[in-house]
Every structure is written in C-alpha cells, then in structure tokens.
Short mmCIF file of the C-alpha atoms (twelve columns), coordinates in Angstrom:
data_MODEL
# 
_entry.id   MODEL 
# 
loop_
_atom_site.group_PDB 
_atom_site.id 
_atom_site.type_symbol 
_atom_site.label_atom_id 
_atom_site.label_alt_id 
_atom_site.label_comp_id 
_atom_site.label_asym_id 
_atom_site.label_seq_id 
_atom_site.Cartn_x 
_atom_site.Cartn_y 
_atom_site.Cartn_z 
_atom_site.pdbx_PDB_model_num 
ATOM 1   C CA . UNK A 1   -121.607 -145.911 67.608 1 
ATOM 2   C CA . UNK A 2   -124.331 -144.247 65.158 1 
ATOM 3   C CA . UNK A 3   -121.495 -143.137 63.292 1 
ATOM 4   C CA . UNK A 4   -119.536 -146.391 62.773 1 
ATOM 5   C CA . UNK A 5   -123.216 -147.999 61.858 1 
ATOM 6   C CA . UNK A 6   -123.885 -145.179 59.385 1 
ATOM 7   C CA . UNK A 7   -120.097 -145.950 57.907 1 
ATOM 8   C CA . UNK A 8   -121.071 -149.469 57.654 1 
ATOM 9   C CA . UNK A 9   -124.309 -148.996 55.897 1 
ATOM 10  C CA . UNK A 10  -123.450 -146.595 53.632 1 
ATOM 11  C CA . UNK A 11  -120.087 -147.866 52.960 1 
ATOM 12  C CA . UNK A 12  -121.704 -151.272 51.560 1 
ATOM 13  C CA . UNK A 13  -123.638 -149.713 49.338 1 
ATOM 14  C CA . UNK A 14  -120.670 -147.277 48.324 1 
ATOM 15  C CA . UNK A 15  -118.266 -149.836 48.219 1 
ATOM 16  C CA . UNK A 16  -120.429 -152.404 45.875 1 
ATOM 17  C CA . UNK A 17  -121.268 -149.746 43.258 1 
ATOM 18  C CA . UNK A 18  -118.261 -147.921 43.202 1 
ATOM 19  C CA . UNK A 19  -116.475 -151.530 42.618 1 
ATOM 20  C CA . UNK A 20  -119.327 -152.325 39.608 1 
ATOM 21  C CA . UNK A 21  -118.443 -148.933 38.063 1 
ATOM 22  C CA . UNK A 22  -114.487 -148.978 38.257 1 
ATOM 23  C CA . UNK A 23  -114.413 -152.409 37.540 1 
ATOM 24  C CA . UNK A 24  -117.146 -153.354 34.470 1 
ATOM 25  C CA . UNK A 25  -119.244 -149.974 33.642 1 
ATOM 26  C CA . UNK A 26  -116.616 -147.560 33.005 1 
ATOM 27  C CA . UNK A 27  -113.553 -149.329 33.187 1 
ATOM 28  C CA . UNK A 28  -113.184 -149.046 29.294 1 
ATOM 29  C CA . UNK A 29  -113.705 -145.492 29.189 1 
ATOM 30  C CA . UNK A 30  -111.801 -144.587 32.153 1 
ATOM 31  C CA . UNK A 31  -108.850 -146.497 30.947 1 
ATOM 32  C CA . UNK A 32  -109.508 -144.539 27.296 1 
ATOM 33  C CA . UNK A 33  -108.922 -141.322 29.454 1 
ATOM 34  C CA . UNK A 34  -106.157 -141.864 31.698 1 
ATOM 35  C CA . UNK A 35  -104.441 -144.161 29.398 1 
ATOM 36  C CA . UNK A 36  -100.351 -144.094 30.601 1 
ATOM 37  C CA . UNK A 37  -101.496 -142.521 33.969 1 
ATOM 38  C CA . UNK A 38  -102.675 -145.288 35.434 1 
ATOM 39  C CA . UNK A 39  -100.699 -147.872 37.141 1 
ATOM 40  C CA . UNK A 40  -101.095 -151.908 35.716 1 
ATOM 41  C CA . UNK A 41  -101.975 -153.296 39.076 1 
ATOM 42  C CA . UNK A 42  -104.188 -150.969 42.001 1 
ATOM 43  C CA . UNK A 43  -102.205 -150.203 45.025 1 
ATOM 44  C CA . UNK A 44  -104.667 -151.714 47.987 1 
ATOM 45  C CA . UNK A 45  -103.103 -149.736 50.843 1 
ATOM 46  C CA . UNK A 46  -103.952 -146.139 49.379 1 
ATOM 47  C CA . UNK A 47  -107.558 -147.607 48.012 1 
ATOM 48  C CA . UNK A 48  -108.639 -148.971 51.713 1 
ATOM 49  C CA . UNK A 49  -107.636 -146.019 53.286 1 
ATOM 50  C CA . UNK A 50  -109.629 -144.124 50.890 1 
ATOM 51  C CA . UNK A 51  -112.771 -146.232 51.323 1 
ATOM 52  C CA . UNK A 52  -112.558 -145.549 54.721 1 
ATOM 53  C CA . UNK A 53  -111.876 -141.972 55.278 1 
ATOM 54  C CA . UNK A 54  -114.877 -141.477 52.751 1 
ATOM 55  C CA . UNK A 55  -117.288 -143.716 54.319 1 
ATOM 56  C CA . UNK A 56  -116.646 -142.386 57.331 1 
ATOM 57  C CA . UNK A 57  -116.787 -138.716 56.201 1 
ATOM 58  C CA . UNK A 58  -120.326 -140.134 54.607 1 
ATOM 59  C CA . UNK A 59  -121.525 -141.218 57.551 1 
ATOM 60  C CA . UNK A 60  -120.627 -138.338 60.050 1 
ATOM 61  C CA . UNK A 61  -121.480 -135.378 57.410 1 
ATOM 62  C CA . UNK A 62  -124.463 -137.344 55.722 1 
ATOM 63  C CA . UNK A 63  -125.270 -140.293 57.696 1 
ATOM 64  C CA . UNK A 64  -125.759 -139.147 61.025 1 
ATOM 65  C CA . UNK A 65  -127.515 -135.706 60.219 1 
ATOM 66  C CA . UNK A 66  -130.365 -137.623 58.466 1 
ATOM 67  C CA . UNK A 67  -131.186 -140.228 60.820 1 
ATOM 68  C CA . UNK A 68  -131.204 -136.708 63.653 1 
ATOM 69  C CA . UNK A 69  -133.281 -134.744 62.109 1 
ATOM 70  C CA . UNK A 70  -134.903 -135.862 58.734 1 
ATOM 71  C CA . UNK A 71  -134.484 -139.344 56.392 1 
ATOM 72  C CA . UNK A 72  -132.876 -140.443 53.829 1 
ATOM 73  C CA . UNK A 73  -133.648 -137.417 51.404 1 
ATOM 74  C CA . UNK A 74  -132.036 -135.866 53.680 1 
ATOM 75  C CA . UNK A 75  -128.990 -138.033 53.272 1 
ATOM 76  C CA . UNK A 76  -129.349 -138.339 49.617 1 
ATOM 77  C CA . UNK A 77  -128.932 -134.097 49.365 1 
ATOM 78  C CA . UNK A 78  -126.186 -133.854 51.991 1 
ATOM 79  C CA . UNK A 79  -124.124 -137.045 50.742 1 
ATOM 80  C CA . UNK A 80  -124.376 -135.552 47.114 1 
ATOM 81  C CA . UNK A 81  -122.664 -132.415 48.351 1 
ATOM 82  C CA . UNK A 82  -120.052 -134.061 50.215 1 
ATOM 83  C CA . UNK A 83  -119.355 -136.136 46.670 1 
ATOM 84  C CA . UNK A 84  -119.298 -133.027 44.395 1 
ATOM 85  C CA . UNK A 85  -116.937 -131.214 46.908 1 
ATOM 86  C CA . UNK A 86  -114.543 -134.473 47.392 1 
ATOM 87  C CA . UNK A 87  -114.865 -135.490 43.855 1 
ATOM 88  C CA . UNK A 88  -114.330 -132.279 42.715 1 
ATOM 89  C CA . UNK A 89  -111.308 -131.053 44.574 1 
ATOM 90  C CA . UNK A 90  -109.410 -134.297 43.594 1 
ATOM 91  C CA . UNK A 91  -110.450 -134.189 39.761 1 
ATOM 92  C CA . UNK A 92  -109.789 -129.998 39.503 1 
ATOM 93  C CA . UNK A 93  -107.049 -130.224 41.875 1 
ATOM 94  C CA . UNK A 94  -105.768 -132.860 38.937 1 
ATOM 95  C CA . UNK A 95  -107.125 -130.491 35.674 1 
ATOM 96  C CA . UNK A 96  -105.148 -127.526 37.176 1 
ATOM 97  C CA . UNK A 97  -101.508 -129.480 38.055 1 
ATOM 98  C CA . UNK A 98  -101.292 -132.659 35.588 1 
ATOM 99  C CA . UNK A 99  -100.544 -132.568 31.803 1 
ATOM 100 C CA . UNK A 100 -103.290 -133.634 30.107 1 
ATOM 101 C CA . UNK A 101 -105.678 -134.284 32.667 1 
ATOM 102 C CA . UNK A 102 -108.987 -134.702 30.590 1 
ATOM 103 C CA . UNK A 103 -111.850 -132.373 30.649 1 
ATOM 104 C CA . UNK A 104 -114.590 -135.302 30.219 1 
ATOM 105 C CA . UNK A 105 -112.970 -137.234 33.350 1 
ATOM 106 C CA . UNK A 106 -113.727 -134.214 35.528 1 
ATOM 107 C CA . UNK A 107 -117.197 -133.710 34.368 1 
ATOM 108 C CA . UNK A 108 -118.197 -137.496 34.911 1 
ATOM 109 C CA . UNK A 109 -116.338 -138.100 37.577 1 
ATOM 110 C CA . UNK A 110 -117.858 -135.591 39.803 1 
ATOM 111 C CA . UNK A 111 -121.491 -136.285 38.484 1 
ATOM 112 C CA . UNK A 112 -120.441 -140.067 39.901 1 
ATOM 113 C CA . UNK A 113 -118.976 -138.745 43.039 1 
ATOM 114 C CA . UNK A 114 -122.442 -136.879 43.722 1 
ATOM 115 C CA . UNK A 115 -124.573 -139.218 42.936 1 
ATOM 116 C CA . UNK A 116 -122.453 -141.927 44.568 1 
ATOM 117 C CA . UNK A 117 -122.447 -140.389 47.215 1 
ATOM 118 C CA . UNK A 118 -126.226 -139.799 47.088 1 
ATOM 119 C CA . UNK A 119 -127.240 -143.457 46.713 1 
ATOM 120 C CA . UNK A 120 -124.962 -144.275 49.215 1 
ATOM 121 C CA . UNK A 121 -126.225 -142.002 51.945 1 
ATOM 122 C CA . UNK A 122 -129.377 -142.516 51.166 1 
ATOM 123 C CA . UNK A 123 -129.449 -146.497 51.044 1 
ATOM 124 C CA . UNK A 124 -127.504 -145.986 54.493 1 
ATOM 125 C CA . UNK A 125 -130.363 -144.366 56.095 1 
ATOM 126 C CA . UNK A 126 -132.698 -146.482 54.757 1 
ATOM 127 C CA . UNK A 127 -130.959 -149.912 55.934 1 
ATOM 128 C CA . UNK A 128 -129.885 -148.365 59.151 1 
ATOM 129 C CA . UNK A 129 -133.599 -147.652 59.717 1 
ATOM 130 C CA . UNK A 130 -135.017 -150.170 58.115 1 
ATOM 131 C CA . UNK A 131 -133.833 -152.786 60.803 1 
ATOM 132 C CA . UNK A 132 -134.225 -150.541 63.588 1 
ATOM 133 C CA . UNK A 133 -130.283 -150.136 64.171 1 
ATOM 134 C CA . UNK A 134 -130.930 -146.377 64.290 1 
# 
C-alpha cells in the first residue's frame, strides 16, 4: 500500500511538471531539436504506460526508502539517481543508434530527468508525510 501511496504522491508532482515542461517551457526548443522525429499528435497508450512504470519505479526505489529510513532528502538524492540512470539510458541509448540524435537533447534531458525526478520524490515524501498517510 506504501508503495501505491508513494506512486500517487510523487506521480502528481511528476506528472504536473513534467506536463508544464513538455508542453509550455521547452516545447519550442525540444521541437527545434527533434524536428522530423517527432510524431504531429502524442501516442497516449505508450505515454500512460510510461507515467506509470516511472512513478511506480519512483516510488518503490525512492519513495518508499525515504519514508523507512530517512525524509525527503533522502528521496530527493535517490529519485535523482533513478532519473539520471532512466533518462540517461533512453537519451544515450538514442545518441549511439539514431542519426542525428542531438548532443544538447542528451545533456538537458538528463539534467531534467534528475532533477525531475528529485522534486518529485522529494515532494512525495513530503505530502505523504505531511498528512500522516505514511
């Protein structure tokens, strides 16, 4: 149960910045870099799944650890890991097989997947906590 609460929390927070970044902060730039590569209308299917693998990956590596045994620095350290290491094996799994995959897209895009992931973890803890739900 901790873990589907943890997935919950953290997947609000995840879900609600990771939607403000695709959609208004970077959506310029992103579509600058990946241009022809990306496709004119978002397959939901694929992007739910997603959001809910990761949360729950979130919750049980990054989530659940910190409310056992520490807070939501805790969180914030082990859910930026878990980004770097997701966001990174999609975006150099992409540099080392895809024409023209751009350097700059890997760089940012695992900085955002860390700290993401981070805030995410972190702001899980804290609301899990926060109402006593832990």
């Amino acid at each position: 149960m901790l873990i589907l609460k943890g997935a919950l929390a953290a997947g609000l927070i995840l879900l609600i910045l990771d939607l403000l970044w695709l959609g208004v902060i970077a959506r310029g730039w992103i579509t600058q870099q990946l241009g022809p590569l990306m496709r004119e209308k978002i397959e939901i299917a694929p992007a739910v799944l997603f959001y809910l693998l990761y949360v729950a990956g979130l919750s049980l590596f990054a989530v659940a650890p910190a409310l056992e045994d520490g807070g939501w620095v805790k969180a914030a350290m082990l859910g930026a890991v878990l980004g770097l290491v997701a966001y990174g094996t999609y975006d150099l799994t992409n540099l080392a097989t895809l024409k023209n995959w751009p350097m700059l897209m890997v760089i940012v895009d695992m900085i955002w997947g860390a700290a993401l992931s981070a805030v995410s973890a972190a702001g899980g803890v804290m609301i899990l906590k926060g109402f006593g739900w832990a």
